[in-house]
Phi, psi and omega in degrees: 000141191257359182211067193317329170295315197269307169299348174251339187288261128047307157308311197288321190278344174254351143270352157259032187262324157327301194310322168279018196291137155262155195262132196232138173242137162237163172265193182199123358277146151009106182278179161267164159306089185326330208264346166270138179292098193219144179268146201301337188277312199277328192295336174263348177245326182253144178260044168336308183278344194282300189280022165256307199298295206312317190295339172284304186315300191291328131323302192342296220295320204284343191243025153109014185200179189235103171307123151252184184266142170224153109342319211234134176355110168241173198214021161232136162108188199276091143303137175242164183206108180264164145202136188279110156279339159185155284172007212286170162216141175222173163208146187213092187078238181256025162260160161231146166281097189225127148209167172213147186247136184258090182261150210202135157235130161293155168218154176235097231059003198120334173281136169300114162287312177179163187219147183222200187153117204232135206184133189219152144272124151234149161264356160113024157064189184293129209038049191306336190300322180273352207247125180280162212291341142339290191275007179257298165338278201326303184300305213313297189307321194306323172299311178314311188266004147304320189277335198279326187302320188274339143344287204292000182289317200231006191317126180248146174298155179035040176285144172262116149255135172087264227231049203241000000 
C-alpha cells in the first residue's frame, strides 16, 4: 500500500463517525402547515408526517447526524423544525399527480441556523395505476425526507430541494 497513513486516517473517520454525529430533534409525526391550503382527506387519511419523519430518521445516519424524535416541540440543543406546506393530489385517467412541499428551519439553541425547503412530484411509479393515493404520498415524502437528511449532512441557507 503507498499510502498506509491516509487508509487508517481514512479507517479512523468511518469508524468514528458515529461518535461524531450530531443529534437533531424533530418533532413526530411531521404537522401540516396551519396557514396550507391541504384537503381534509388527505390530512386525515395519509400519514404523511409519520412517513417523512421515519424516511428523515432512517437517512440522517448515513450524511452524519442522529434523529432524536419528540411528540412535542423541543426548543433547545440542535432543532429542525419541519411542517408540510403543501398536499396536491390529482389523478388523471390512468396517472396520478401527487406532490408535496416541506419547508424547515434548523436552529441551534434558539438560533436560526439555515432554511430548506424541499418538494417532490410522483406519478406513482411502477405500478402506479394500482397504488392508492396514499400510498403514492408515502414515495412523495420518503424522497422529501431523503433529501432533507443529506441537507443536514451540509446545511445551506435557503436551500430548494428536489422538484423545484
Amino acid at each position: 500500500m503507498r499510502h498506509p497513513m491516509r487508509a487508517a486516517a481514512a479507517v479512523l473517520l468511518c469508524c468514528a463517525s458515529p461518535a461524531f454525529a450530531a443529534t437533531v430533534h424533530v418533532q413526530d409525526p411531521v404537522p401540516f402547515s396551519e396557514s396550507a391550503y391541504i384537503a381534509d382527506n388527505i390530512k386525515a387519511e395519509c400519514r404523511m408526517g409519520a412517513q417523512l419523519a421515519t424516511a428523515l430518521g432512517a437517512n440522517a445516519g448515513t450524511f452524519g447526524n442522529t434523529i432524536a424524535f419528540s411528540a412535542d416541540a423541543v426548543e433547545q440543543g440542535r432543532v429542525l423544525k419541519l411542517e408540510i406546506v403543501e398536499a396536491q393530489s390529482a389523478r388523471t385517467g390512468y396517472t396520478h399527480y401527487k406532490s408535496a412541499t416541506v419547508r424547515g428551519v434548523l436552529m441551534e439553541d434558539g438560533q436560526k441556523v439555515a432554511t430548506v425547503t424541499a418538494r417532490r412530484i410522483s406519478r406513482g411509479g411502477p405500478g402506479g395505476l394500482f397504488k392508492g393515493s396514499c400510498d403514492v404520498f408515502e414515495r412523495v415524502v420518503t424522497a422529501v425526507g431523503s433529501d432533507i437528511a443529506e441537507w443536514l449532512g451540509n446545511p445551506v441557507d435557503d436551500a430548494k430541494l428536489g422538484d423545484f
